[in-house]
C-alpha positions in Angstrom: -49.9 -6.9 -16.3 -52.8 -5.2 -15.8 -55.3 -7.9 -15.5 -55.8 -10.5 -13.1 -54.6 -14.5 -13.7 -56.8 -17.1 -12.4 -55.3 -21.2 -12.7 -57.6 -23.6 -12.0 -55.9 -27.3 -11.5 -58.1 -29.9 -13.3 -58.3 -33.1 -14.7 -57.5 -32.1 -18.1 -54.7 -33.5 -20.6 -53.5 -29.5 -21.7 -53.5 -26.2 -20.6 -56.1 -23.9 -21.9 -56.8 -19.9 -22.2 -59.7 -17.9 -21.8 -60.8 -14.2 -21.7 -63.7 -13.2 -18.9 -65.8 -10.2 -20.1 -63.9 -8.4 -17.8 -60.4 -8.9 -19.3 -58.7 -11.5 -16.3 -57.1 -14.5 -17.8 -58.7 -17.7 -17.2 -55.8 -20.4 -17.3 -56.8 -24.0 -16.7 -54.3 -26.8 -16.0 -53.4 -30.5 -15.5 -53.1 -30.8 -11.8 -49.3 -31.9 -12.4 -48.7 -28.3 -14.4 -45.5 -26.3 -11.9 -46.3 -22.7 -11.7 -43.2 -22.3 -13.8 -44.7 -24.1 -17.0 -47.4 -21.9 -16.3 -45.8 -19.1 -16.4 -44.1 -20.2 -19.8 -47.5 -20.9 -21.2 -48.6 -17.7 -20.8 -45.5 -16.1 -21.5 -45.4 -17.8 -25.1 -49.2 -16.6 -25.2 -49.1 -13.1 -24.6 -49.8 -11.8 -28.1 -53.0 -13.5 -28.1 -54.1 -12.7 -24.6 -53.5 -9.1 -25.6 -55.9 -9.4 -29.0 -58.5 -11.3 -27.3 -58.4 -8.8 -24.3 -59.0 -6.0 -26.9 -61.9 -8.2 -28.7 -63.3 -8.7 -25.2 -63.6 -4.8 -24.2 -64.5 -3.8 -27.7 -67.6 -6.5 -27.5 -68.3 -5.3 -24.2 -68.8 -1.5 -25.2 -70.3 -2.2 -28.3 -72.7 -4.5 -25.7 -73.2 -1.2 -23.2 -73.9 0.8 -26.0 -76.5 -1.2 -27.1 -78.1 -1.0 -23.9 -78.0 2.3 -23.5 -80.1 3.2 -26.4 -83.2 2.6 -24.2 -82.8 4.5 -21.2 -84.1 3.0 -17.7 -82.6 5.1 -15.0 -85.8 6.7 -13.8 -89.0 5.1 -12.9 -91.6 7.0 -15.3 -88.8 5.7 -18.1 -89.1 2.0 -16.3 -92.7 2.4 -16.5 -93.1 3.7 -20.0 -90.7 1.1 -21.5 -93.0 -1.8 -19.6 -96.0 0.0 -20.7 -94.8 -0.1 -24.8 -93.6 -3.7 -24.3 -96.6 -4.8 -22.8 -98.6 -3.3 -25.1 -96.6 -5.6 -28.0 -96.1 -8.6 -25.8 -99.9 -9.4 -24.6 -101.5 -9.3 -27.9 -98.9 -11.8 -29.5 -99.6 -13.9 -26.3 -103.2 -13.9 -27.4 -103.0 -14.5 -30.9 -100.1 -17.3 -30.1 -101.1 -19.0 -26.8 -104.9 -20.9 -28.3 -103.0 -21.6 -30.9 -100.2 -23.7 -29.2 -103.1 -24.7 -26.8 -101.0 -23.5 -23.3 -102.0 -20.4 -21.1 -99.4 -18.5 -19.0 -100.5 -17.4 -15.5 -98.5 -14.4 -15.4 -96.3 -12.1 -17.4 -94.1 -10.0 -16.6 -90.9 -7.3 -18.0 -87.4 -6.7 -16.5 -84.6 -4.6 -17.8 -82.3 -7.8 -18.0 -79.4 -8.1 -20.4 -78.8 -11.6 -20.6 -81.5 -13.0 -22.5 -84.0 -11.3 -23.9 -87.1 -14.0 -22.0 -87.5 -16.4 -20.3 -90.1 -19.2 -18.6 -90.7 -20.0 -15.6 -92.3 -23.3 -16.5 -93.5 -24.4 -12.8 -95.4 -21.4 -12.1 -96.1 -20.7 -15.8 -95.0 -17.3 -15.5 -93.2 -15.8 -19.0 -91.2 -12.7 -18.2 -89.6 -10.4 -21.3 -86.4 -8.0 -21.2 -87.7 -4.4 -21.8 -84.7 -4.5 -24.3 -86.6 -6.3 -26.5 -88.3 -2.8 -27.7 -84.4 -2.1 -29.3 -85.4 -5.0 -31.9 -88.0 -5.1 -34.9 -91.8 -6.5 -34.3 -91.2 -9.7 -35.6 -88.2 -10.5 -33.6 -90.2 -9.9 -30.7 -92.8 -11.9 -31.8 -90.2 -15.1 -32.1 -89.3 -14.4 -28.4 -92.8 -14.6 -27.4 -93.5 -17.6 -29.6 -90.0 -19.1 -28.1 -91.0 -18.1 -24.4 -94.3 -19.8 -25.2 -92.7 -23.1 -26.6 -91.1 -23.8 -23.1 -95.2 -23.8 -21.8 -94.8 -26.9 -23.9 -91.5 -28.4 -24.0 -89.0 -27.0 -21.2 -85.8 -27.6 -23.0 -83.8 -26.9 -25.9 -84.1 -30.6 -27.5 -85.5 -31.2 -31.2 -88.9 -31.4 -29.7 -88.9 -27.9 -29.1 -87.5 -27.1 -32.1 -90.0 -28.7 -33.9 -92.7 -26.7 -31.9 -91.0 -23.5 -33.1 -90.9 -24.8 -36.9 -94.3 -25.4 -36.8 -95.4 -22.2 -35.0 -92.5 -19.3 -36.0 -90.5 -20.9 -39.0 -88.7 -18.0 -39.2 -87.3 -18.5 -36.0 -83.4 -18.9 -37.2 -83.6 -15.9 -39.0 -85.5 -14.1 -36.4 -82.6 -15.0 -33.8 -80.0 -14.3 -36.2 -81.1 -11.0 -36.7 -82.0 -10.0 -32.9 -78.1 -11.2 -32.2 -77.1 -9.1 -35.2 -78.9 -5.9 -34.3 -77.2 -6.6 -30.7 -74.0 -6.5 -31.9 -74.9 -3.5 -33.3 -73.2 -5.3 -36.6 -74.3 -3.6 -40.2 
């Protein structure tokens, strides 16, 4: 094995499997699971654990290279990337923010890969991932609308969703499509 196995003892009535990004096996367990049965179980599983290590690494390149395509490793490339976002980002925030009737304090751009914005609704501060210039206009524009949405409603709840229907009804297919150009699917 060329992966590490992690069993976590639980309250739970089976055992279960999952894949982290970086390949270990994530086994959890009833508290009253011997090592042995444990070692069965994922003896009985190995074909899977295989195929979903492969998904895994193939979704995590495919992830990197997507990344990649805007390059961030110098500062006059940080600078320029900010620069082009903001350029896209501050005008939607106008159009958008009377409109919705909130005002951000502050905005501001990092290279994160783990979601493409996000509020900081106590301070009223919206900050954008400078990979959002990898995805069209009006993908960006939903993310900016979204970000803007928390100003009003924090969380996730049909509330919120209604404040997107109302102002970005293409939301769905706006997030479907930024997740699909992510994947780098065709």
């Amino acid at each position: 094995m060329d992966y590490k196995i992690q069993v976590t003892r639980r309250r739970t009535s089976r055992l279960t499997l999952r894949i982290a990004k970086n390949g270990d096996v994530r086994v959890s367990v009833p508290y009253h699971t011997s090592d042995e049965e444990v070692r069965e179980f994922l003896d009985r599983h190995r074909d899977w654990i295989a195929q979903a290590q492969k998904k895994t690494a193939e979704r995590q390149q495919t992830r990197q290279a997507f990344y990649a395509q805007l390059p961030l490793q110098t500062r006059a490339q940080w600078d320029e990337a900010r620069t082009c976002l903001d350029a896209i980002v501050r005008p939607l925030v106008a159009h958008y923010a009377p409109l919705m009737s909130v005002a951000p304090a502050t905005i501001f751009y990092r290279a994160t890969i783990s979601r493409w914005g996000c509020c900081y609704t106590d301070r009223r501060a919206l900050c954008f991932s400078l990979y959002l210039l990898l995805l069209p206009d009006w993908c960006i524009e939903h993310i900016v609308v979204h970000e803007l949405a928390h100003l009003l409603v924090p969380n996730h709840g049909p509330r919120f969703y209604a404040v997107m229907d109302r102002f970005f009804p293409r939301w769905k297919e706006a997030r479907a499509e930024a997740r699909r150009i992510s994947r780098m699917e065709e």
